[in-house]
C-alpha positions in Angstrom: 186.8 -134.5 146.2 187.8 -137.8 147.3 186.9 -141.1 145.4 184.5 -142.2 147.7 182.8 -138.8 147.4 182.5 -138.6 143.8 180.8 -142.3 144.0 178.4 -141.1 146.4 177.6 -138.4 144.2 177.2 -140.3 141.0 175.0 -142.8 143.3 173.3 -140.1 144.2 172.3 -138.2 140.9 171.2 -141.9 139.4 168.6 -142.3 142.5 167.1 -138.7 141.8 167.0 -139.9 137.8 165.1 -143.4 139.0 162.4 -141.3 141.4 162.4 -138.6 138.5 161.5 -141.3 135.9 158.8 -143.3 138.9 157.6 -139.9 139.4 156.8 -139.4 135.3 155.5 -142.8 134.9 153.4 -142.9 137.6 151.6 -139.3 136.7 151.7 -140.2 132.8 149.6 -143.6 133.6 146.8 -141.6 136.1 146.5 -139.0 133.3 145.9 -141.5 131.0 143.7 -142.9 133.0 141.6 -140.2 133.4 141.3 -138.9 129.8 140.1 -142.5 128.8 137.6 -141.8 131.5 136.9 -138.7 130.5 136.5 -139.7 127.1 134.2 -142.5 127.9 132.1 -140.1 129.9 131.8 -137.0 127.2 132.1 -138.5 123.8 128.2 -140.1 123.7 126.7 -136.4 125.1 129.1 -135.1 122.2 128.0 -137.4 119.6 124.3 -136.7 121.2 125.4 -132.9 121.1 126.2 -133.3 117.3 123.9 -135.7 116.1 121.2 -133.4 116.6 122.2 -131.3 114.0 122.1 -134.2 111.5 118.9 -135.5 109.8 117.3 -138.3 110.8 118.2 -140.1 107.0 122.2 -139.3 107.7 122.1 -140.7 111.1 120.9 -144.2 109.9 122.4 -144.9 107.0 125.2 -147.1 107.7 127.2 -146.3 105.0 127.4 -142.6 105.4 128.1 -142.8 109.3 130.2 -140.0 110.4 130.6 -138.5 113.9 130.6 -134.4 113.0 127.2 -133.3 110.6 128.1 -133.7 106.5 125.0 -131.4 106.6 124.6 -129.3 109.7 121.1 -127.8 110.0 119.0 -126.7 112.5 116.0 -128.1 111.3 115.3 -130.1 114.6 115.6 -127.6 117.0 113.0 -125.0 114.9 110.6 -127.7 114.3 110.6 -128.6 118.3 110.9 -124.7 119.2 107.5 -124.0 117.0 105.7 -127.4 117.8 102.3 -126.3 119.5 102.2 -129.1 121.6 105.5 -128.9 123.0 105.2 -126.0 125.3 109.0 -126.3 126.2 108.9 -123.1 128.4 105.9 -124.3 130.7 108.0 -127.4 130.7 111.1 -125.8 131.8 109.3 -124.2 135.0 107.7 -127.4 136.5 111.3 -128.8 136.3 113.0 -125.8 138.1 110.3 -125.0 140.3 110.7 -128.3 142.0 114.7 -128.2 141.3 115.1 -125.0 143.0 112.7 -125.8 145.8 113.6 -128.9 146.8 117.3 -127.1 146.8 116.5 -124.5 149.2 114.8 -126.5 151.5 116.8 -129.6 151.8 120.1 -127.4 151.9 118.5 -125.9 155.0 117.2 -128.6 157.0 120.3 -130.6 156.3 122.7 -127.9 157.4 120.2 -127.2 160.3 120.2 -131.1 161.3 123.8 -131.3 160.3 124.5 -128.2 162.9 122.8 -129.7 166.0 124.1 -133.9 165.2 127.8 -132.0 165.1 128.1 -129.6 167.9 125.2 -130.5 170.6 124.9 -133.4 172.8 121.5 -134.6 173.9 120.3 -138.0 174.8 120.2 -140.9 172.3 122.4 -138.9 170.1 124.2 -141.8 168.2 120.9 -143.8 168.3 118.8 -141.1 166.5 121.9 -140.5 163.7 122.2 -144.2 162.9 118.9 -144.5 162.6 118.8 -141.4 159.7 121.9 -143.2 158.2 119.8 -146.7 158.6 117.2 -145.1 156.7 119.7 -144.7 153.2 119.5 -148.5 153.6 115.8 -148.3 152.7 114.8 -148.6 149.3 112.3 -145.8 147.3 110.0 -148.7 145.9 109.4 -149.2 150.1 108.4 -145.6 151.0 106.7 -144.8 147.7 103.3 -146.3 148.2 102.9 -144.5 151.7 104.0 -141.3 150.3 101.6 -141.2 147.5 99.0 -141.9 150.4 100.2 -139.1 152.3 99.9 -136.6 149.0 96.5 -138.5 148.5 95.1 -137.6 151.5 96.3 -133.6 151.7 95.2 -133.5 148.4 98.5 -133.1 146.7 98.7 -134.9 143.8 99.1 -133.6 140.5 100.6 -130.6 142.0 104.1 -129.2 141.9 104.0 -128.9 145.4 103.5 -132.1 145.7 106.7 -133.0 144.9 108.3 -130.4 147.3 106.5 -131.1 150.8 107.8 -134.4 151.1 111.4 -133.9 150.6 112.3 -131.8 153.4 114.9 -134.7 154.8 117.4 -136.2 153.0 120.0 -138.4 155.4 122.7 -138.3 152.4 122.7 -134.6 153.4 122.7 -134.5 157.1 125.7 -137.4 156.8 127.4 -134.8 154.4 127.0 -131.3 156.1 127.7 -133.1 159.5 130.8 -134.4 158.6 132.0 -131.0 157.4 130.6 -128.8 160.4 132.6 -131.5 163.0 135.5 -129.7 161.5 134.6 -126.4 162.7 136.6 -125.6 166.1 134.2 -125.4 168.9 136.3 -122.4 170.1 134.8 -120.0 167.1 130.9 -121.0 168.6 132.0 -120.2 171.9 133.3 -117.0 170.9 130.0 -116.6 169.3 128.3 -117.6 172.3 130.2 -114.6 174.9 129.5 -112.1 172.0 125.7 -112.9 172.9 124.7 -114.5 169.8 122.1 -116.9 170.2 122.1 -120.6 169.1 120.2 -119.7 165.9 122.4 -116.7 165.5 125.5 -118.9 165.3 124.1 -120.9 162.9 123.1 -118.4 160.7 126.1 -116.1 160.9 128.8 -118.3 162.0 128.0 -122.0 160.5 126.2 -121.8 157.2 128.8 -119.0 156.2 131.6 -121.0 156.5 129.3 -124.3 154.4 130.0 -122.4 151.2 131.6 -125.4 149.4 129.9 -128.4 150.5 126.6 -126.8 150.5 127.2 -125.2 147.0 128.3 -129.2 145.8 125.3 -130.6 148.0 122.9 -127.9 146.4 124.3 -129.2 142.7 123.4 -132.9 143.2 120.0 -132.6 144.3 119.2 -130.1 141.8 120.6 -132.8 139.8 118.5 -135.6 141.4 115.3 -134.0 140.8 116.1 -132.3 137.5 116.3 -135.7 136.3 113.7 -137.4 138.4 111.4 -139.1 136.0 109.3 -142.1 138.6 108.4 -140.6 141.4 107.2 -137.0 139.3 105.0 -139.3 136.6 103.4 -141.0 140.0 102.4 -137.8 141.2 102.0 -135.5 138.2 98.9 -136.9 136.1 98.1 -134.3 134.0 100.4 -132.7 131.2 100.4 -129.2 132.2 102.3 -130.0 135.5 105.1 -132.6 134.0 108.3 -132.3 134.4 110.7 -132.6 130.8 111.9 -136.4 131.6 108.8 -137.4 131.2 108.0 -135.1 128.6 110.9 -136.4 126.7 109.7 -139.8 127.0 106.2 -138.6 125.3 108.0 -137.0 122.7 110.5 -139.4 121.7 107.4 -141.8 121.5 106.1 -140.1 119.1 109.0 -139.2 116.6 110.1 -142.7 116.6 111.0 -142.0 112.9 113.1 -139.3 113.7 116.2 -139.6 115.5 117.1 -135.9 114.7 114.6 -134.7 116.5 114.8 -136.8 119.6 118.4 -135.9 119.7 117.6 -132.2 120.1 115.2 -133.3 122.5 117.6 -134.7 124.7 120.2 -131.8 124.4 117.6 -129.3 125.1 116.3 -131.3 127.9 120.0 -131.9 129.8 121.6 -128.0 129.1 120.2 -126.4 131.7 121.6 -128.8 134.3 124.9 -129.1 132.6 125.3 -125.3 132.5 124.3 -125.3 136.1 126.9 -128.1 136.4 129.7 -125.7 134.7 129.2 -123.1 137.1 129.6 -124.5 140.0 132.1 -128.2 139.1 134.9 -126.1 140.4 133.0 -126.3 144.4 132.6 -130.2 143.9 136.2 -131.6 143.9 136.8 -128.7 147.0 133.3 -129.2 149.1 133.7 -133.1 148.8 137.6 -132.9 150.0 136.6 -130.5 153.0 134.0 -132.6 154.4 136.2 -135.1 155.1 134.1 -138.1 155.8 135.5 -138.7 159.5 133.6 -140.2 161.9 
């Protein structure tokens, strides 16, 4: 090996070390980035998560403050399990009755609307999807007057179903499933199509199965959003049998003022279900959000 060689080597081996070291720094400081992200985001539900198996006495005094229980008990819990007036499981359906509806019907009439803005063609086409996206634009304070009106009028308030009828279009949605079913080849509904399927065949055995991702994240975040709805449900729902357990919380924690125990175990109880829900689907968010694309 010539000199020449043996310098081109040497040159060689220190650029791989410089991009080896680039390559470390660069993933060290985005992982660092993240967990203090991460740790922003999880430590107050953890100290939440905690806190409600402390007394209300340790979790004032300021000079016993400390972020695991000195005295774990499950005091708080028991006493808001056995309260008479807290009927937690009546509670628990109003919230998943409108969470689950609202899921099912919005995942359909987006993925239907989706479907048809993505592979048909029909006259003002572009003008009727801008308008749907114009109408994200639109505040809920606009629309919320009217819709209470509506519910008025076909006697729908303080009913569960009241909270159900009107959310059969979401734009958010549409946008999202249309974006992913774009990337569908048109040559798999034309296959469909000489097989004899029908239009509303193809959709239902050719579309939605292929959806599974997105519509799985898309189904997570409205549970979300109406799981935690709290303005629009204490509009509608007067009476105390039909609300849902954001408000409920709200009623209890204003009345155990003096006891931040128990409003912690409020809280916890109140945000499990959704989180659990969360955990069993988190690993269809990163994947349905990276599928869809976003292309115009």
């Amino acid at each position: 090996m010539t000199t020449t060689e043996i310098a081109q080597s040497r040159e060689a081996a220190v650029a791989r070390r410089k991009r080896l070291v680039r390559q470390i720094f660069s993933r060290s400081t985005v992982y660092t980035v993240l967990l203090i992200g991460c740790l922003v985001t999880v430590i107050p539900f953890v100290w939440t998560l905690l806190a409600s198996f402390k007394t209300h006495e340790e979790i004032i005094n300021p000079t016993h403050q400390t972020f695991f229980p000195r005295h774990f008990t499950t005091e708080n819990y028991h006493t808001i399990l056995t309260d008479p007036t807290l009927p937690l499981a009546r509670f628990y359906f109003n919230s998943a009755f409108i969470a689950i509806s609202n899921v099912i019907l919005l995942s359909f009439t987006s993925s239907l609307w989706g479907f048809v803005f993505a592979k048909y063609n029909f006259r003002f086409k572009r003008l009727l999807f801008g308008y749907i996206l114009a109408t994200m634009m639109i505040p809920f304070q606009v629309t919320m007057i009217p819709s209470y009106l509506i519910l008025l009028k076909f006697d729908l308030t303080n009913k569960l179903l009241g909270l159900v009828v009107l959310s059969w279009f979401d734009a958010f949605g549409i946008f999202l499933l249309r974006q992913f079913i774009s990337s569908i080849p048109d040559e798999l509904l034309d296959a469909a199509r000489i097989d004899g399927a029908t239009e509303w065949g193809i959709y239902w055995r050719v579309i939605l199965p292929q959806l599974g991702p997105v519509l799985a994240t898309y189904a997570l975040m409205v549970f979300m959003w109406n799981w935690n709805a709290y303005l629009w449900p204490l509009i509608v729902l007067r009476d105390v049998n039909v609300r849902t357990l954001p408000i409920i919380l709200t009623w209890y924690n204003n009345r155990h003022t003096s006891d931040l125990g128990l409003q912690m175990a409020a809280s916890v109880l109140i945000v499990m279900p959704i989180l659990l829900v969360y955990l069993s689907l988190q690993r269809y968010v990163v994947r349905g959000f990276t599928l869809s694309g976003f292309k115009g």
